[in-house]
TORRO-834538 format. One record per atom (N, C-alpha, C): atom name; residue number from 0; x, y, z. Coordinates in steps of 0.1 Angstrom, whole numbers, padded with zeros to 4 digits, always signed. Each point is the difference from the previous one (the first is absolute). Layout:
N
 atom  nr    xx    yy    zz
   CA NUM     X     Y     Z
...
REM end
This chain:
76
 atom  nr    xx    yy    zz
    N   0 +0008 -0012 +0000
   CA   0 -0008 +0012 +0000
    C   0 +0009 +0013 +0000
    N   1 +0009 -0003 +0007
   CA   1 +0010 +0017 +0002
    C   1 +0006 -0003 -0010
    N   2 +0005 -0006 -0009
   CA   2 +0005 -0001 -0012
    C   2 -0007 +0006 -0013
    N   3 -0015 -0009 +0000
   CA   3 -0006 +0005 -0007
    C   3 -0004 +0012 +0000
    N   4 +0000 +0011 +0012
   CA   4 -0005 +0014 +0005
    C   4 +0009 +0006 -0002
    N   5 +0018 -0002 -0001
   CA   5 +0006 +0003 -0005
    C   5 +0006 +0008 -0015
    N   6 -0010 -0011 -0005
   CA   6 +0006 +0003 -0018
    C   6 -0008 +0001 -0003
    N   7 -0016 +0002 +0005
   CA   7 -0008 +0012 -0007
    C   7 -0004 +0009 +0010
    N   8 +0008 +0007 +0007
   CA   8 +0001 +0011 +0009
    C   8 -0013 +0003 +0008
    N   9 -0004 -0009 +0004
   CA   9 -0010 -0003 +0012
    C   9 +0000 -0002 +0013
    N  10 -0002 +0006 +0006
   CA  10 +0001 -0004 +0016
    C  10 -0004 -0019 +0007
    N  11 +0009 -0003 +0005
   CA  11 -0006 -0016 +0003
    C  11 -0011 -0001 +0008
    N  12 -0005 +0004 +0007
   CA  12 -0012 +0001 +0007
    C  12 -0009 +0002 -0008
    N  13 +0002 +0004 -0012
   CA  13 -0019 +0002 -0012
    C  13 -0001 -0012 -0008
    N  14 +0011 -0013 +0004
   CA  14 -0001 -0011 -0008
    C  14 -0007 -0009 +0008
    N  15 -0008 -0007 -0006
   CA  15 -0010 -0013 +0010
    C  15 +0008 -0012 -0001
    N  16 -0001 -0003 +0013
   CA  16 +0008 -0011 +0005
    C  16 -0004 -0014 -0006
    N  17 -0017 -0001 +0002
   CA  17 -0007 -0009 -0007
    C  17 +0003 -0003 -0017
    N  18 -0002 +0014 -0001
   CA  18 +0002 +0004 -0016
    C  18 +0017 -0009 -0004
    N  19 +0005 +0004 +0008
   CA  19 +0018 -0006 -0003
    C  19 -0002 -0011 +0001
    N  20 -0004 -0012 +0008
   CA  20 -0004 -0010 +0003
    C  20 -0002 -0007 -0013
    N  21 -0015 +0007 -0003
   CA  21 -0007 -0009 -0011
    C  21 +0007 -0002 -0015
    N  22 +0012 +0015 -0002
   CA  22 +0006 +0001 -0011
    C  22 +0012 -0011 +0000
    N  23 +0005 +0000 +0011
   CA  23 +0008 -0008 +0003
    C  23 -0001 -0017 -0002
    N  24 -0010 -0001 +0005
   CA  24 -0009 -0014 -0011
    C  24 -0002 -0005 -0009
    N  25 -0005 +0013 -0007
   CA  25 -0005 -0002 -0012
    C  25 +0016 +0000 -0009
    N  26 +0010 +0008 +0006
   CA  26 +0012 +0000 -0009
    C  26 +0008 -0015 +0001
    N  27 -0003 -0005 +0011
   CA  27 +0005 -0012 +0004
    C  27 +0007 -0010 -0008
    N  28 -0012 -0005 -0008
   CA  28 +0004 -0008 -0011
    C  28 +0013 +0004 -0011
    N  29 -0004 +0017 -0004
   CA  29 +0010 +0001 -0012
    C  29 +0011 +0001 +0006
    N  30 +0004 +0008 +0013
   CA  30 +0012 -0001 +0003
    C  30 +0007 -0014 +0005
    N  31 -0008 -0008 +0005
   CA  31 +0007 -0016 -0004
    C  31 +0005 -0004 -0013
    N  32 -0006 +0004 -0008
   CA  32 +0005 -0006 -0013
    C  32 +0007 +0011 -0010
    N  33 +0003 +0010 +0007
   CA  33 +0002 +0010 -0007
    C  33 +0020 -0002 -0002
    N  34 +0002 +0003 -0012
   CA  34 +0013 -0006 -0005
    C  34 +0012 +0018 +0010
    N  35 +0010 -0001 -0002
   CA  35 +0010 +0012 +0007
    C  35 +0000 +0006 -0011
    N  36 -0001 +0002 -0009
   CA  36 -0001 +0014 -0010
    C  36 -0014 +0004 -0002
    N  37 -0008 -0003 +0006
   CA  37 -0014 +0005 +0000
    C  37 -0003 +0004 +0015
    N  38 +0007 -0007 +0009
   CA  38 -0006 +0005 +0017
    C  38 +0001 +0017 -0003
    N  39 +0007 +0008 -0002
   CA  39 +0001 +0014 +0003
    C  39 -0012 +0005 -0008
    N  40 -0002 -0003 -0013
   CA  40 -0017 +0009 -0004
    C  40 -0010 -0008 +0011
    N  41 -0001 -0012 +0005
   CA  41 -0007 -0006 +0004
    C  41 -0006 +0009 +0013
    N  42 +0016 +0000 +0012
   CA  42 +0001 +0011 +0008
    C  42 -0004 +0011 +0002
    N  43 -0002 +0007 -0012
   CA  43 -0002 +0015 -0003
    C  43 -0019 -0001 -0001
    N  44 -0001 -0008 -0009
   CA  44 -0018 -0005 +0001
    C  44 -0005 -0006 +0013
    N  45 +0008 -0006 +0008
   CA  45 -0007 +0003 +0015
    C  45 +0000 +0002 +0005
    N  46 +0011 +0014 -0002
   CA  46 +0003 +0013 +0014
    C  46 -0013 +0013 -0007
    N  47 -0002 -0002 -0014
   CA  47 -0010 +0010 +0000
    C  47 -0018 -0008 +0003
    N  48 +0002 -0015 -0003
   CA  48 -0016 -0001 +0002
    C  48 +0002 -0001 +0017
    N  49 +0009 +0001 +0010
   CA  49 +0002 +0001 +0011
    C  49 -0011 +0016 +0005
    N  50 +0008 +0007 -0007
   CA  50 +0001 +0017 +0002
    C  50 -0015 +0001 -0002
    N  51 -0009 -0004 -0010
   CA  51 -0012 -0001 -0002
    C  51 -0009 +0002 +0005
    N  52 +0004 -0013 +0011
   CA  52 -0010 -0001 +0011
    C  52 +0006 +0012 +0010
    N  53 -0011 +0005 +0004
   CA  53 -0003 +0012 +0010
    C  53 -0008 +0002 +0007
    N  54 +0002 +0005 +0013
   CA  54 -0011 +0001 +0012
    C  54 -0003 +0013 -0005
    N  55 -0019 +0000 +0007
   CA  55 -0004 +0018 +0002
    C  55 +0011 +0007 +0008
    N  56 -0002 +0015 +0001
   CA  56 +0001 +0006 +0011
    C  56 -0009 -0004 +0015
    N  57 +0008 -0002 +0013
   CA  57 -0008 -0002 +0009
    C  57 +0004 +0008 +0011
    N  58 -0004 +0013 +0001
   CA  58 +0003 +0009 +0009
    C  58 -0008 -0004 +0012
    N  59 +0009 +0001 +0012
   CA  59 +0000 -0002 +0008
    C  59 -0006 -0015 +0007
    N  60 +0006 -0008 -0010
   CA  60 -0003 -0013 +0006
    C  60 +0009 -0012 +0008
    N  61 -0006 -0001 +0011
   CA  61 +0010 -0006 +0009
    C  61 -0008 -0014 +0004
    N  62 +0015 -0011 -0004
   CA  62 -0005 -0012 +0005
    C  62 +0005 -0007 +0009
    N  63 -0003 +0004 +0014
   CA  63 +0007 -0010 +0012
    C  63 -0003 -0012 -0005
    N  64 +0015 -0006 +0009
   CA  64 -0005 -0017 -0002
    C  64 -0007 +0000 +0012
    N  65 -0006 -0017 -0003
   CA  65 -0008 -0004 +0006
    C  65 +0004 -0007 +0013
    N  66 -0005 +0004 +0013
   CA  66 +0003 -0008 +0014
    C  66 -0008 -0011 +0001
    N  67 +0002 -0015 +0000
   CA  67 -0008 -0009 -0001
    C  67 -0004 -0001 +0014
    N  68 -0008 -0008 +0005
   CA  68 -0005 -0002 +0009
    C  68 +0002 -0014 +0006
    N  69 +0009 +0001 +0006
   CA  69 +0002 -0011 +0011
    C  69 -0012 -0010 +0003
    N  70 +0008 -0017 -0001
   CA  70 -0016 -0005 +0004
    C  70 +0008 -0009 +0012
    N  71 -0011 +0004 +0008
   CA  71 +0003 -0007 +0019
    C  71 -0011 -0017 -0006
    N  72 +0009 -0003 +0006
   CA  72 -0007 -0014 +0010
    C  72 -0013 +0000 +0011
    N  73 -0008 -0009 +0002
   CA  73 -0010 +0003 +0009
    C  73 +0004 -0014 +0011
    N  74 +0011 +0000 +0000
   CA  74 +0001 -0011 +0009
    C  74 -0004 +0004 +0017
    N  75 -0012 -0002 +0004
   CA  75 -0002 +0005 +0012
    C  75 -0007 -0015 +0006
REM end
């Protein structure tokens, strides 16, 4: 993601994580099979369909993690 936010002059934080995920999948296959004189255009086509995906703006959005809740025993 910071690579791809990189080299099309994007901040990393407006890239979707999910979004990188799914691209990352779906590239899966070719880069297995993809020969060493083709990995670098390969690379370059999935640092920009990386960049693609983008989050809204989400002003002022805060996500604590979550405190789970302890589970007691009832052994009385």
């Amino acid at each position: 993601m910071a690579r791809a936010a990189a080299a099309h002059n994007i901040a990393p934080r407006t890239i979707s994580f999910e979004g990188t995920n799914h691209t990352l999948l779906a590239f899966q296959p070719q880069l297995a099979q993809c020969r060493s004189d083709d990995y670098h255009r390969l690379h370059a086509v999935l640092l920009a369909a990386i960049a693609t995906h983008r989050v809204g703006d989400r002003p002022n959005r805060i996500e604590p993690r979550t405190r789970k809740r302890l589970l007691t025993s009832n052994n009385d």
